[in-house]
N, C-alpha and C positions, 0 to 999 in steps of 0.2 A: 465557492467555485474552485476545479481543482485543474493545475497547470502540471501537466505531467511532463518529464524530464529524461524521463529511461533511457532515451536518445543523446540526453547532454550528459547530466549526472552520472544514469544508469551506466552509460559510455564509458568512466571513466572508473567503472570497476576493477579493479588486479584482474589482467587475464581475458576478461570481456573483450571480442573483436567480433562485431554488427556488418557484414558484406551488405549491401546496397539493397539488394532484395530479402534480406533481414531485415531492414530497417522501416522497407516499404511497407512489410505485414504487421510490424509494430504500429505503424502510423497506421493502419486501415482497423487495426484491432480496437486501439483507442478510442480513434473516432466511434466504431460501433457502442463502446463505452457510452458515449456523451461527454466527456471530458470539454472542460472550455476550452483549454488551449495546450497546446503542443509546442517545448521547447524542441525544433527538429537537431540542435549540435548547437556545436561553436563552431566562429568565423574562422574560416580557413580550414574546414573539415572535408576529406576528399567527399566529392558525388553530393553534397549540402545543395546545389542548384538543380541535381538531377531530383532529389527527394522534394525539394519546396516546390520542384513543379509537380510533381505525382500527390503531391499532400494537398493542393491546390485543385487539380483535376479530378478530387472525390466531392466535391463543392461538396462540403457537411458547411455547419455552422460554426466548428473548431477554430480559433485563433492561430493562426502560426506564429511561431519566435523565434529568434535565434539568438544564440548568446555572444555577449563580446565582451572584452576586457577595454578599462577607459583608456582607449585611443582611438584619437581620430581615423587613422587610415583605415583600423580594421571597420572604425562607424561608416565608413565610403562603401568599403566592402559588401558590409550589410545590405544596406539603402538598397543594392543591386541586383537581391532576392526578393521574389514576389511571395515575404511574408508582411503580417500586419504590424507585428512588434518587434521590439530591440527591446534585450534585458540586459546591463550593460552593470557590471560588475566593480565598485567602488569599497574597498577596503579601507573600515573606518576605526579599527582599533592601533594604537601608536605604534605596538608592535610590528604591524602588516605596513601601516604604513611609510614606516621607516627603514625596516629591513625587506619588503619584497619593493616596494615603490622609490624606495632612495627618496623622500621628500618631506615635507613637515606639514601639520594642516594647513596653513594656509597654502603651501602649494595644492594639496588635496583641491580646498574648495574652488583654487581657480582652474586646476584642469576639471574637475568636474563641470561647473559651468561653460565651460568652450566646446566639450563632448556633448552636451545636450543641443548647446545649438551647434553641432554640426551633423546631427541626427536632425534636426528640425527643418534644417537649412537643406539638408538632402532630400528632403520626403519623409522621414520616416513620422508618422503624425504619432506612435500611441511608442513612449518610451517609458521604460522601466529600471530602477534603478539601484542596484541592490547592495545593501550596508552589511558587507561583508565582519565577519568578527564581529558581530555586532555585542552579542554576550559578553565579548572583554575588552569592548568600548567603553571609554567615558561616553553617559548617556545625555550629558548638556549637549558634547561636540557630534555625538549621532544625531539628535535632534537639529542641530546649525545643516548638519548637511541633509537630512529629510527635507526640512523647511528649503535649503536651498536649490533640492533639484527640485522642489513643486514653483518656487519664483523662476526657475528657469525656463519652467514648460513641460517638468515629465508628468504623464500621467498617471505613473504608481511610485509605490518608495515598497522594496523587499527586503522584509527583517531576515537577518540570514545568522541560525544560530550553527556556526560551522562547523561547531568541534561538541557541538553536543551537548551543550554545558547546562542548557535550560533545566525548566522543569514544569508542571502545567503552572502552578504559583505562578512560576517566575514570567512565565510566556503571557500567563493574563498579565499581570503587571507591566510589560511593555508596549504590549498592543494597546491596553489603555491610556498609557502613556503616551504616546505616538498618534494615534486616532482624537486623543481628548486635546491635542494643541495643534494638528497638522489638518486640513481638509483636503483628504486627497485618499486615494485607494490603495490599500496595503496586501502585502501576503507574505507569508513566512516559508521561511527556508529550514527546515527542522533536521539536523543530523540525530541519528539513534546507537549513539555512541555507550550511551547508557541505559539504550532501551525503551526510550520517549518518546519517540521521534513523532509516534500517530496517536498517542497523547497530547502532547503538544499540540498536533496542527488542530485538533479537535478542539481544543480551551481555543488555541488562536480565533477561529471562526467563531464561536463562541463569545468571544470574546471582543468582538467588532472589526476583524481582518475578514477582507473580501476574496481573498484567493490563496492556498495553500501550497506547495510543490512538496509534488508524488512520484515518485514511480515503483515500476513493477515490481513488487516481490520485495520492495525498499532499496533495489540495487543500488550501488553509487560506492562514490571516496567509502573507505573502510568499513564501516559494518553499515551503512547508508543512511538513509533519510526514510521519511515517512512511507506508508506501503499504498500503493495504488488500490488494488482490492480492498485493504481494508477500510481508505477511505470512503471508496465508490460505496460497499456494504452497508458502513457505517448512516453513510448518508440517505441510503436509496431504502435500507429495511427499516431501520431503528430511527430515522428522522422522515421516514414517508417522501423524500425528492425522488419524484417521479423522472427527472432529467438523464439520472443514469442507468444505464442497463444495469444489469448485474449477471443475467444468465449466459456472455460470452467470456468472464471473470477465469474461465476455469480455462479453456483453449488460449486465451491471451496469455496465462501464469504458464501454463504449459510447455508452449512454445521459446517464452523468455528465458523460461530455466534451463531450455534443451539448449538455447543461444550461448546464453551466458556462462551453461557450467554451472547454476548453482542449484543443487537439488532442493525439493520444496518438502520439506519435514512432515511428518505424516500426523502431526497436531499441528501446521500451521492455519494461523487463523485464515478462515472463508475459507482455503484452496486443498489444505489436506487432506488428505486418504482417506483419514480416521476422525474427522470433528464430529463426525453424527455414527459411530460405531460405539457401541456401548454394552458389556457385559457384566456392571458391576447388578446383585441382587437386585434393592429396590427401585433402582433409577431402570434397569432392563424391563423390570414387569409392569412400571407405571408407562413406560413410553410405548409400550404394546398397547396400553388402554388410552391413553392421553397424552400425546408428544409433547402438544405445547406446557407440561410439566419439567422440564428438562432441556429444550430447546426453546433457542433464541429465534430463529423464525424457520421456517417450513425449508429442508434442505434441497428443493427444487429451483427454488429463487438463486441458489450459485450452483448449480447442475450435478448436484451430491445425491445420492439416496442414503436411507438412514440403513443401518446395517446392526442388527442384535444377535449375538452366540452367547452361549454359555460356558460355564469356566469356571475356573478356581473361584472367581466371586458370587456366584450364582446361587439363589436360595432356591428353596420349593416352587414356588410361585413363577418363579421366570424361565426355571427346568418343564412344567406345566404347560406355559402359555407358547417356548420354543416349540412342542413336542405338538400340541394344536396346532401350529402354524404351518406343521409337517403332515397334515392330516391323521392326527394317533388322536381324537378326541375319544374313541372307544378305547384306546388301552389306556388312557388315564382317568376315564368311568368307570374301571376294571379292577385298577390295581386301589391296595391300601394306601392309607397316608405313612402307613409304615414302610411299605414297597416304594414309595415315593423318596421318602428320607433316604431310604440307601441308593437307589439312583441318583439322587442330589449329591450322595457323597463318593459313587462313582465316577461322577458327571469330573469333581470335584479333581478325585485323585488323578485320572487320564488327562487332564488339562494341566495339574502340575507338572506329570512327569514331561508332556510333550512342550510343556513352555508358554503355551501359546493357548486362545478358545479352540475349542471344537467347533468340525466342520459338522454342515446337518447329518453326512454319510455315518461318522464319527457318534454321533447324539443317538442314532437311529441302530445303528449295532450293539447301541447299550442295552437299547429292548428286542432285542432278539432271544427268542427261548431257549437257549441254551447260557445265552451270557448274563439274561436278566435273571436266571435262577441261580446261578454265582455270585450275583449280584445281593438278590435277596436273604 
């Protein structure tokens, strides 16, 4: 299950600033997603009660949350929004917890317990609990405090690996660790500090974790956390779950990037320009006859078309099958496979000079009779 965040984490990118009806079109984008649940901010975020009630009046079957750091007033706070859950933020490595919290574990574990029932005590029925630093936690005293927010009433515990430190290894090896001694509902927090991030959450589920946290485009703290798209992808083409869309993938990244300021790279995976553009020789001429040789699944499923030129990599064969596709199948039943070879290395030399494939306008001036007899 994937809990997206783009609203809390994604929020809290360098430079990211989400106006009200930004935030709105993320929420209604998501939702078209299927996503289970929607982290909408943190507590004491301006317009947080005007958004929980608009995310509320699309009745989807999406979870709302909102996040809070362990104290009680902001746990009151919460309680007072018409969401379902509270993900309430507990720093479990000694570091955090002694220079950001001023206090020692055992102070830890009793304001932990008093925040749970004052979440419980308020209404808040489904609370979450998340073990911040957990990567450079002692793992007996992460485990003291998992075990202790499920004795107190929460009903998930979030591995939260924050600085990126994991690795899939290492991610299975906690989730089983965690799951094999705790009975209770888990999800991971995967920063992509070193590039992991949607590695990780994919071993995590995998691996016996119920719920992942996503968002768009992997925005967030420093180079972010796992990618929205590619989990939704991941899950919806390559593991058959029906639950997620995938063909609003492309207007939802869209939109985030024009939000946030972050351009989307023209080989990033699912949303790029170019994942289904291909000009190299034998990979161009077999995907003219047989895509799924070459592709991972049909580029209609995330609103891509596939896109073939030719170019400085281009053999006979894919100079050939461009030139049919341009209706010349009579001037390539015409010429030699000799007249062919220097075309190809026409094709060849004009794409070096100009840097880049050739346009069809470009492919088609090559066979024109006065330049294809230059040519030959």
């Amino acid at each position: 299950m994937l809990i997206d965040t783009t609203l809390r984490e994604g929020a809290q990118l360098f430079g990211a600033y989400f106006n009200i009806d930004t935030r709105k079109r993320i929420v209604a984008g998501l939702m078209a997603l299927g996503v289970d649940e929607i982290e909408l901010g943190w507590v004491g975020q301006d317009g947080l009660l005007e958004l929980a009630e608009y995310a509320r009046s699309l009745k989807g079957d999406t979870k709302l949350s909102v996040w809070s750091p362990c104290r009680e007033a902001d746990i009151i706070k919460v309680s007072m929004l018409p969401i379902d859950r509270i993900n309430i933020g507990v720093p479990v490595s000694d570091l955090h917890i002694e220079k950001r919290l001023g206090t020692d574990r055992a102070g830890l574990l009793k304001k932990l317990t008093s925040t749970v029932k004052t979440a419980l005590d308020n209404g808040i029925r489904y609370v979450s609990i998340g073990l911040e630093d957990l990567s450079r936690a002692d793992e007996c005293f992460a485990l003291t405090v998992a075990l202790l927010a499920k004795v107190s009433g929460a009903s998930r515990v979030r591995l939260a690996d924050s600085l990126g430190q994991l690795t899939p290894k290492t991610t299975e090896h906690l989730v089983q660790l965690f799951s094999g001694q705790i009975n209770i509902d888990f999800a991971v927090h995967c920063h992509d500090d070193f590039g992991m991030a949607t590695g990780n959450a994919i071993t995590a589920l995998a691996s016996g974790a119920k719920y992942v946290d996503v968002s768009v485009l992997g925005i967030g703290e420093r180079s972010g956390i796992a990618a929205t798209e590619e989990l939704v992808a991941y899950l919806a083409l390559k593991n058959d779950s029906h639950k997620y869309s995938t063909e609003a993938l492309m207007d939802l990244c869209s939109f985030v990037s024009n939000a946030a300021g972050v351009p989307i790279a023209r080989t990033k995976a699912v949303v790029g320009t170019d994942i289904f553009a291909c000009e190299s020789g034998l990979h161009a001429h077999a995907l003219s006859k047989s895509p799924e040789l070459f592709e991972p699944y049909n580029p209609e499923r995330v609103g891509k078309t596939r896109k073939l030129a030719v170019g400085g990599k281009s053999g006979r064969a894919a100079v050939a099958s461009a030139l049919s596709d341009c209706g010349m199948d009579s001037f390539i039943q015409d010429i030699s496979g000799r007249d062919l070879s220097a075309l190809t290395q026409a094709v060849r030399k004009l794409s070096c000079e100009l840097e880049r494939p050739l346009t069809k306008v470009e492919l088609l001036n090559l066979t024109e009779p006065e330049t294809f007899r230059r040519v030959g």
